[in-house]
C-alpha positions in Angstrom: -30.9 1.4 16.2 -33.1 4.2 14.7 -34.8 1.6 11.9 -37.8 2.5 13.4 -38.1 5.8 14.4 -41.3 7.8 13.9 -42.5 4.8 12.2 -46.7 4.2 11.8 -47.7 1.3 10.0 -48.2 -2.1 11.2 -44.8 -4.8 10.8 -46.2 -8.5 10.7 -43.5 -11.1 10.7 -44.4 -14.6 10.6 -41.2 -17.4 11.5 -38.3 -16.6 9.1 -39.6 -13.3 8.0 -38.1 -9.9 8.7 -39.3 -5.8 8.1 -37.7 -2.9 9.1 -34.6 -4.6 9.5 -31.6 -2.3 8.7 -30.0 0.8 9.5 -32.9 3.6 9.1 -34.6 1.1 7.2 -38.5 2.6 8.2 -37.5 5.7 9.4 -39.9 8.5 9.2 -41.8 5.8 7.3 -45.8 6.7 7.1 -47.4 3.0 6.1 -50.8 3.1 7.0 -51.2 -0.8 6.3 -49.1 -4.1 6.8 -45.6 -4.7 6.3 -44.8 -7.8 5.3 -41.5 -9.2 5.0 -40.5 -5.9 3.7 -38.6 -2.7 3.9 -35.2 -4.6 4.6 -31.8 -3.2 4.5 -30.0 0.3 4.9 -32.7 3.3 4.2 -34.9 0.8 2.4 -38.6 2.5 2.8 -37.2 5.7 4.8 -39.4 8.5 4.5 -41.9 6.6 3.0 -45.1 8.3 2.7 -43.9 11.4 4.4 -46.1 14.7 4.2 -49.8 13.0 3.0 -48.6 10.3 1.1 -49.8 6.9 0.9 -48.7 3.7 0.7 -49.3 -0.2 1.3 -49.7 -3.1 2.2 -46.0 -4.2 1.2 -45.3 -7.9 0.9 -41.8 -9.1 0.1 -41.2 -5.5 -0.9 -38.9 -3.0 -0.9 -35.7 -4.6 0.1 -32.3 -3.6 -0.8 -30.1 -0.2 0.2 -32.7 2.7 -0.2 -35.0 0.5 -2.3 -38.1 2.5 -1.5 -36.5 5.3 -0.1 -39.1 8.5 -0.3 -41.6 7.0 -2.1 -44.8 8.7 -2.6 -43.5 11.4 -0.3 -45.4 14.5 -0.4 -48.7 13.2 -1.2 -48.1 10.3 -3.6 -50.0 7.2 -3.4 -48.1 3.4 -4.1 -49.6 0.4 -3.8 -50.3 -2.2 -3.0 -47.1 -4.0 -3.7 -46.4 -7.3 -3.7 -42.6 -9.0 -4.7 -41.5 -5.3 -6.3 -38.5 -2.6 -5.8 -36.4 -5.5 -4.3 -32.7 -4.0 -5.4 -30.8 -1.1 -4.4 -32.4 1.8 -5.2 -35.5 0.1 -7.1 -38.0 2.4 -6.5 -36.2 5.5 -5.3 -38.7 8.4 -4.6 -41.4 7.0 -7.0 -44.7 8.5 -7.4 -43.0 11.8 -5.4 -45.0 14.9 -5.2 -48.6 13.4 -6.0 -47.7 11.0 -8.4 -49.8 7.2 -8.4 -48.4 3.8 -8.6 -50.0 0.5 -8.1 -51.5 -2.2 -7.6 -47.6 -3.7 -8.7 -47.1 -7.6 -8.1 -43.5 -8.7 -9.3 -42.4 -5.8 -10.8 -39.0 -3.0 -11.0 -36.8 -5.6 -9.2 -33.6 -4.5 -10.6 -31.4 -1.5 -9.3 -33.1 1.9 -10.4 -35.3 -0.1 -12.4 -38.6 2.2 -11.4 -36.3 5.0 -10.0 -38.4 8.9 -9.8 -41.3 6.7 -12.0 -44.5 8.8 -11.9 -43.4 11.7 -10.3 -45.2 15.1 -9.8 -44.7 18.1 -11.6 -41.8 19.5 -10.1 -41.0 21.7 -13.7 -44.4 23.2 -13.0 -45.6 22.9 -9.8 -49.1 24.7 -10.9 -50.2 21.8 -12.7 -52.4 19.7 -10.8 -52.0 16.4 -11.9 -48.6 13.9 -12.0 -48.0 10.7 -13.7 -49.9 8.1 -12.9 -48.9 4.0 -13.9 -50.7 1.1 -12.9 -51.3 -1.8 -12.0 -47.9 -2.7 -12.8 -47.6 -6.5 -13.1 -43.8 -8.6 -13.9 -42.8 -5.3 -15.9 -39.5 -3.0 -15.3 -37.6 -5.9 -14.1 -34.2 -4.8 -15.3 -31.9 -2.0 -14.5 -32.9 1.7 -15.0 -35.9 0.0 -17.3 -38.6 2.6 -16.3 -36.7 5.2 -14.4 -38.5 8.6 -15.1 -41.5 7.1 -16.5 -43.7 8.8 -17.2 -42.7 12.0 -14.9 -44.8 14.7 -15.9 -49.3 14.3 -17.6 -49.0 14.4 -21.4 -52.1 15.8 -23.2 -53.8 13.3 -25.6 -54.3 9.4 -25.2 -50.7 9.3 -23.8 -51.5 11.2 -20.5 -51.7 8.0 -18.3 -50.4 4.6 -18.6 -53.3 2.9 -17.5 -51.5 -1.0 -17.2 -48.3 -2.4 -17.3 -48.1 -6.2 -17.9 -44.6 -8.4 -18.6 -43.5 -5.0 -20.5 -40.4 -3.0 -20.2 -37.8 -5.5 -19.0 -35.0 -4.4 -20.6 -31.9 -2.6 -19.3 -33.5 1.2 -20.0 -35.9 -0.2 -22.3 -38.5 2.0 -21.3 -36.7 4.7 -19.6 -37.9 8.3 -19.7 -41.2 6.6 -21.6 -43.5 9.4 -21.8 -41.3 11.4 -19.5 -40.4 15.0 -19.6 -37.2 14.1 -17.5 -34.0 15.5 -17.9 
Protein backbone atom coordinates (compact mmCIF):
# COMPACT_ATOMS: atom_id res chain seq x y z
CA UNK A 1 0.00 0.00 0.00
CA UNK A 2 1.17 3.65 -0.50
CA UNK A 3 0.09 4.76 3.34
CA UNK A 4 3.48 5.59 3.78
CA UNK A 5 5.05 7.01 0.96
CA UNK A 6 7.43 9.96 1.32
CA UNK A 7 6.53 9.82 4.83
CA UNK A 8 9.21 11.58 7.64
CA UNK A 9 8.25 11.55 11.04
CA UNK A 10 8.67 8.93 13.56
CA UNK A 11 5.40 6.10 14.00
CA UNK A 12 5.61 4.51 17.64
CA UNK A 13 3.16 1.79 18.28
CA UNK A 14 3.02 0.25 21.49
CA UNK A 15 0.72 -3.42 21.68
CA UNK A 16 -2.76 -2.65 20.31
CA UNK A 17 -1.91 0.67 18.84
CA UNK A 18 -1.86 1.47 15.18
CA UNK A 19 -0.62 4.86 12.80
CA UNK A 20 -0.53 5.19 9.38
CA UNK A 21 -2.84 2.58 8.93
CA UNK A 22 -5.14 3.18 5.83
CA UNK A 23 -5.16 3.81 2.27
CA UNK A 24 -2.65 6.95 1.78
CA UNK A 25 -3.21 7.54 5.27
CA UNK A 26 0.63 9.42 5.83
CA UNK A 27 1.28 10.08 2.44
CA UNK A 28 3.43 12.91 1.60
CA UNK A 29 3.09 13.40 5.41
CA UNK A 30 6.03 15.90 6.82
CA UNK A 31 5.83 15.00 10.94
CA UNK A 32 8.84 15.97 12.29
CA UNK A 33 7.90 14.27 15.78
CA UNK A 34 6.05 11.05 17.02
CA UNK A 35 3.11 9.52 15.86
CA UNK A 36 1.23 7.95 18.25
CA UNK A 37 -1.71 5.93 17.73
CA UNK A 38 -2.58 8.35 15.04
CA UNK A 39 -3.17 9.22 11.53
CA UNK A 40 -5.66 6.16 10.91
CA UNK A 41 -7.89 5.55 8.04
CA UNK A 42 -8.21 6.61 4.30
CA UNK A 43 -6.10 10.02 3.61
CA UNK A 44 -6.13 10.69 7.35
CA UNK A 45 -2.84 13.10 7.79
CA UNK A 46 -1.92 12.99 3.87
CA UNK A 47 0.02 15.83 2.95
CA UNK A 48 0.48 16.84 6.35
CA UNK A 49 2.98 19.45 6.75
CA UNK A 50 3.84 19.62 3.13
CA UNK A 51 5.91 22.67 1.79
CA UNK A 52 7.49 24.12 5.50
CA UNK A 53 4.85 23.20 7.57
CA UNK A 54 4.90 21.95 10.94
CA UNK A 55 3.30 19.67 12.87
CA UNK A 56 3.35 17.19 16.09
CA UNK A 57 3.67 15.06 18.21
CA UNK A 58 0.09 13.40 17.45
CA UNK A 59 -1.31 11.12 20.10
CA UNK A 60 -4.64 9.37 19.38
CA UNK A 61 -5.04 11.95 16.73
CA UNK A 62 -6.18 12.39 13.52
CA UNK A 63 -8.21 9.39 12.74
CA UNK A 64 -11.07 9.09 10.49
CA UNK A 65 -11.33 9.43 6.33
CA UNK A 66 -9.12 12.62 5.66
CA UNK A 67 -9.22 13.70 9.23
CA UNK A 68 -6.11 15.73 9.07
CA UNK A 69 -5.73 15.76 5.52
CA UNK A 70 -3.41 18.95 4.48
CA UNK A 71 -3.05 20.33 7.56
CA UNK A 72 -0.69 23.06 8.10
CA UNK A 73 0.41 22.60 4.50
CA UNK A 74 2.36 25.37 3.13
CA UNK A 75 4.03 26.55 6.19
CA UNK A 76 1.39 26.19 8.88
CA UNK A 77 2.36 25.07 12.24
CA UNK A 78 -0.28 22.47 14.45
CA UNK A 79 0.36 21.08 17.46
CA UNK A 80 0.87 19.29 19.59
CA UNK A 81 -2.23 17.32 19.62
CA UNK A 82 -3.42 15.02 21.78
CA UNK A 83 -7.20 13.01 21.44
CA UNK A 84 -8.27 15.82 18.59
CA UNK A 85 -9.57 15.79 14.68
CA UNK A 86 -10.75 12.13 15.40
CA UNK A 87 -13.90 12.09 12.59
CA UNK A 88 -14.02 12.34 9.05
CA UNK A 89 -12.77 15.33 7.85
CA UNK A 90 -12.14 16.92 11.50
CA UNK A 91 -9.42 18.99 10.73
CA UNK A 92 -9.30 19.21 7.03
CA UNK A 93 -6.47 21.59 5.78
CA UNK A 94 -6.43 23.59 9.15
CA UNK A 95 -3.95 26.14 9.85
CA UNK A 96 -3.18 26.07 5.66
CA UNK A 97 -0.93 28.68 4.25
CA UNK A 98 0.82 29.90 7.62
CA UNK A 99 -1.89 29.64 9.82
CA UNK A 100 -1.18 28.33 13.89
CA UNK A 101 -2.95 25.84 15.89
CA UNK A 102 -2.07 24.21 19.09
CA UNK A 103 -1.23 22.92 21.80
CA UNK A 104 -5.06 21.10 21.32
CA UNK A 105 -5.84 18.14 23.87
CA UNK A 106 -9.50 16.68 23.29
CA UNK A 107 -10.72 18.91 20.97
CA UNK A 108 -12.76 19.27 17.12
CA UNK A 109 -13.70 15.48 17.30
CA UNK A 110 -16.67 15.72 15.23
CA UNK A 111 -16.85 15.71 11.32
CA UNK A 112 -15.65 19.15 9.94
CA UNK A 113 -15.80 20.29 13.35
CA UNK A 114 -12.20 22.40 12.96
CA UNK A 115 -12.48 22.15 9.12
CA UNK A 116 -10.02 25.28 7.13
CA UNK A 117 -9.74 26.74 11.04
CA UNK A 118 -7.02 29.30 11.09
CA UNK A 119 -6.13 29.41 7.67
CA UNK A 120 -3.85 31.90 5.83
CA UNK A 121 -4.77 34.72 3.80
CA UNK A 122 -5.62 33.21 0.71
CA UNK A 123 -8.11 36.59 -0.21
CA UNK A 124 -4.88 38.56 0.18
CA UNK A 125 -1.94 36.75 -0.10
CA UNK A 126 0.25 40.16 0.73
CA UNK A 127 -0.72 40.03 4.19
CA UNK A 128 1.67 38.48 6.36
CA UNK A 129 0.09 37.12 9.10
CA UNK A 130 -3.03 34.20 9.32
CA UNK A 131 -5.23 33.13 12.07
CA UNK A 132 -3.85 31.89 14.81
CA UNK A 133 -6.05 29.74 17.76
CA UNK A 134 -4.61 28.12 20.66
CA UNK A 135 -4.16 26.10 22.94
CA UNK A 136 -7.43 24.56 22.15
CA UNK A 137 -8.55 22.32 25.01
CA UNK A 138 -12.22 19.99 24.95
CA UNK A 139 -13.61 22.87 22.57
CA UNK A 140 -15.16 22.32 18.81
CA UNK A 141 -16.40 18.99 19.68
CA UNK A 142 -19.46 18.99 17.42
CA UNK A 143 -20.01 19.03 13.75
CA UNK A 144 -18.88 22.02 11.61
CA UNK A 145 -18.51 23.98 15.30
CA UNK A 146 -15.44 25.99 14.32
CA UNK A 147 -14.98 25.39 10.71
CA UNK A 148 -13.46 28.67 9.16
CA UNK A 149 -12.50 30.01 12.39
CA UNK A 150 -11.03 32.48 12.51
CA UNK A 151 -9.61 32.49 8.65
CA UNK A 152 -8.14 35.65 8.01
CA UNK A 153 -6.15 38.50 11.31
CA UNK A 154 -8.71 41.00 12.35
CA UNK A 155 -7.39 44.45 13.53
CA UNK A 156 -8.31 45.28 17.19
CA UNK A 157 -8.44 42.94 20.35
CA UNK A 158 -10.11 40.30 18.02
CA UNK A 159 -6.99 39.55 15.85
CA UNK A 160 -6.09 36.30 17.64
CA UNK A 161 -7.90 33.90 19.70
CA UNK A 162 -5.38 33.39 22.24
CA UNK A 163 -7.30 30.14 24.21
CA UNK A 164 -9.96 27.94 23.64
CA UNK A 165 -11.28 25.99 26.65
CA UNK A 166 -14.70 23.66 26.85
CA UNK A 167 -16.08 26.42 24.19
CA UNK A 168 -17.76 26.06 20.93
CA UNK A 169 -19.37 22.62 21.14
CA UNK A 170 -22.20 23.13 19.36
CA UNK A 171 -23.23 21.94 15.84
CA UNK A 172 -21.83 25.41 13.98
CA UNK A 173 -21.85 27.16 17.16
CA UNK A 174 -18.83 28.98 16.48
CA UNK A 175 -18.48 28.58 12.81
CA UNK A 176 -16.99 31.32 10.72
CA UNK A 177 -16.18 33.08 14.40
CA UNK A 178 -14.06 35.84 13.47
CA UNK A 179 -13.72 34.56 9.99
CA UNK A 180 -13.75 36.31 6.76
CA UNK A 181 -14.90 32.97 5.06
CA UNK A 182 -17.17 32.74 2.43
Amino acid sequence: SNSCTQFTGSVCADDGQKSCDGGAACFYARIGSEVINSCNGPFACDSMALSSGDVGPLTDSCNGERACWAVAIGGGAVGPMTGSCNEERACTTMAKDRGTVGPMIGSCNDERACYRMAIGPFKNPSLEDAGVIGPVSYSCNAANACSFSPTLPRQGPFQRTAFMNGSCNTESGCKNYLGDAD
